[in-house]
C-alpha positions as CSV (number, residue, x, y, z in Angstrom):
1,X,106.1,93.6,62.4
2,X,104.2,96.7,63.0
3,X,103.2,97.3,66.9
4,X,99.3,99.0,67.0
5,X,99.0,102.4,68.4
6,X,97.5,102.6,72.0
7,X,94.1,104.2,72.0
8,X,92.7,106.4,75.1
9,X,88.7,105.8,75.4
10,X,86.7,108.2,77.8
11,X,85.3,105.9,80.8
12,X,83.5,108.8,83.0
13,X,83.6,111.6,85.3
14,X,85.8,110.8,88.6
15,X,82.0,111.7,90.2
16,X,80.6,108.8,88.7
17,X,83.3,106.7,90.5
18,X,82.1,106.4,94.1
19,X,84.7,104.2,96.7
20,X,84.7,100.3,96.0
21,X,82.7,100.9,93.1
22,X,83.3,99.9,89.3
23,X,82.0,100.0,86.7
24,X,82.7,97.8,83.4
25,X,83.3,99.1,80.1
26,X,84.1,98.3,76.0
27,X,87.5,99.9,74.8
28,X,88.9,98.7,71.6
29,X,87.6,95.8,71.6
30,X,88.5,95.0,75.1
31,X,86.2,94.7,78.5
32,X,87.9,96.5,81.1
33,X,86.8,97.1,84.9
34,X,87.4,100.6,86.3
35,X,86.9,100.2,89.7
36,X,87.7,103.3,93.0
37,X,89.7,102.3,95.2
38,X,90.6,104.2,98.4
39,X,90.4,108.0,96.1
40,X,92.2,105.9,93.1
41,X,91.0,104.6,89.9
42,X,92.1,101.4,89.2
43,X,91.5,99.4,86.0
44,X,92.3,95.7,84.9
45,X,91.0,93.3,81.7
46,X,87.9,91.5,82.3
47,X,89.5,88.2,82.5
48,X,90.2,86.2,85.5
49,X,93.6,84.1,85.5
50,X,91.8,81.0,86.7
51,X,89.7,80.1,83.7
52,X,89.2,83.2,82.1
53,X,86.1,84.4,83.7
54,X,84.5,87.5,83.8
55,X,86.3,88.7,87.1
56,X,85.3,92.5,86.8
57,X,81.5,91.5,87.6
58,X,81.9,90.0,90.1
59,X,81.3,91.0,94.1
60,X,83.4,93.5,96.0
61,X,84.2,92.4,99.5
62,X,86.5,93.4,101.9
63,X,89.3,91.1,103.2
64,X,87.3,88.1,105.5
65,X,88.5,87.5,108.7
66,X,87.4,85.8,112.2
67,X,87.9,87.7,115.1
68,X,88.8,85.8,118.2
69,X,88.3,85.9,121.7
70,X,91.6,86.0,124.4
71,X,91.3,82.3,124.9
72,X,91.4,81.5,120.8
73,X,87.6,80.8,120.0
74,X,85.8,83.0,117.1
75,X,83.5,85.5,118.9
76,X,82.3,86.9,115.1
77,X,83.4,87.0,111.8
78,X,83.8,90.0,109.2
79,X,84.5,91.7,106.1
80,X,88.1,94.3,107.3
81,X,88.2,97.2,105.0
82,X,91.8,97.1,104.7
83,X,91.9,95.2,101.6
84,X,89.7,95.9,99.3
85,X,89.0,92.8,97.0
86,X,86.9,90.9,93.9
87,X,85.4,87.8,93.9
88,X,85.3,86.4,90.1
89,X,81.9,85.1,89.7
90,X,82.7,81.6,88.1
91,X,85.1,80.1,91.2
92,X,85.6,82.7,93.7
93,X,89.2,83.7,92.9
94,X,90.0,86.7,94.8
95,X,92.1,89.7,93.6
96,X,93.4,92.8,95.4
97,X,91.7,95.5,93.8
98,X,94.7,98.0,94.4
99,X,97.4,95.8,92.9
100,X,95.6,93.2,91.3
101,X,97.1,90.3,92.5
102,X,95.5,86.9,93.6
103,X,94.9,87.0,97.3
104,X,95.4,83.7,97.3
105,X,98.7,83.1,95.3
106,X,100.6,86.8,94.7
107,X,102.3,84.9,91.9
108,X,99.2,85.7,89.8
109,X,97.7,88.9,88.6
110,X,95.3,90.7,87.0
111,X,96.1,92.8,83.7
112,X,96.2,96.1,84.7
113,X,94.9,98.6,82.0
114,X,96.6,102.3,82.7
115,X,94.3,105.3,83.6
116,X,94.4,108.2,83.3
117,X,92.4,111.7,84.6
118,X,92.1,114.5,82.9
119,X,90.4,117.8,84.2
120,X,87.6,115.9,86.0
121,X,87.3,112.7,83.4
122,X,88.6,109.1,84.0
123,X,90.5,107.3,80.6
124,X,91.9,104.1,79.6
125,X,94.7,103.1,77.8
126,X,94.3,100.0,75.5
């Protein structure tokens, strides 16, 4: 059995990468989410591990949390910047955007596509 050849497909210039921003793209056949993360490009297949969904469309959010007063009750809730995230579209799974995990279960994963920059241009590897 003959393994395929990877193939690098141009994706942009870093400049058109702003933070927590992505942007999703076609490379061999293959939908693939480039997202920036923190000054790094990240990049995973369009496929969430729930039921396959389109999980690079979907909503970036911060991490959610409730911030409590010194006796326990919630005085507000927000959106901590810590932990970047995105929300697949079809039942809300969340994923890290830096490692592509689930933040729900770290057992599960996105597939990370490898990037790589050249001069001032953003590639994938598929």
């Amino acid at each position: 059995m003959e393994e395929s050849a990877l193939a690098e497909y141009q994706v942009g210039a870093i400049a058109d990468f702003p933070d927590r921003t992505g942007v999703l793209v076609r490379a061999g056949g293959l939908e693939v989410g480039v997202f920036m993360v923190k000054g790094r490009i990240h990049a995973y297949e369009n496929r969430c591990r729930h039921q396959g969904g389109p999980v690079c469309t979907g909503e970036i959010i911060g991490r959610y949390e409730q911030v409590l007063l010194p006796d326990g009750t919630v005085a507000s809730e927000r959106f901590a910047d810590d932990e970047v995230r995105i929300a697949c579209p079809w039942h809300g799974w969340e994923y890290d955007l830096e490692t592509g995990e689930c933040t729900a279960d770290r057992r599960f994963r996105l597939r990370r596509i490898e990037v790589r920059q050249r001069d001032a241009e953003v590639y994938v590897v598929v």
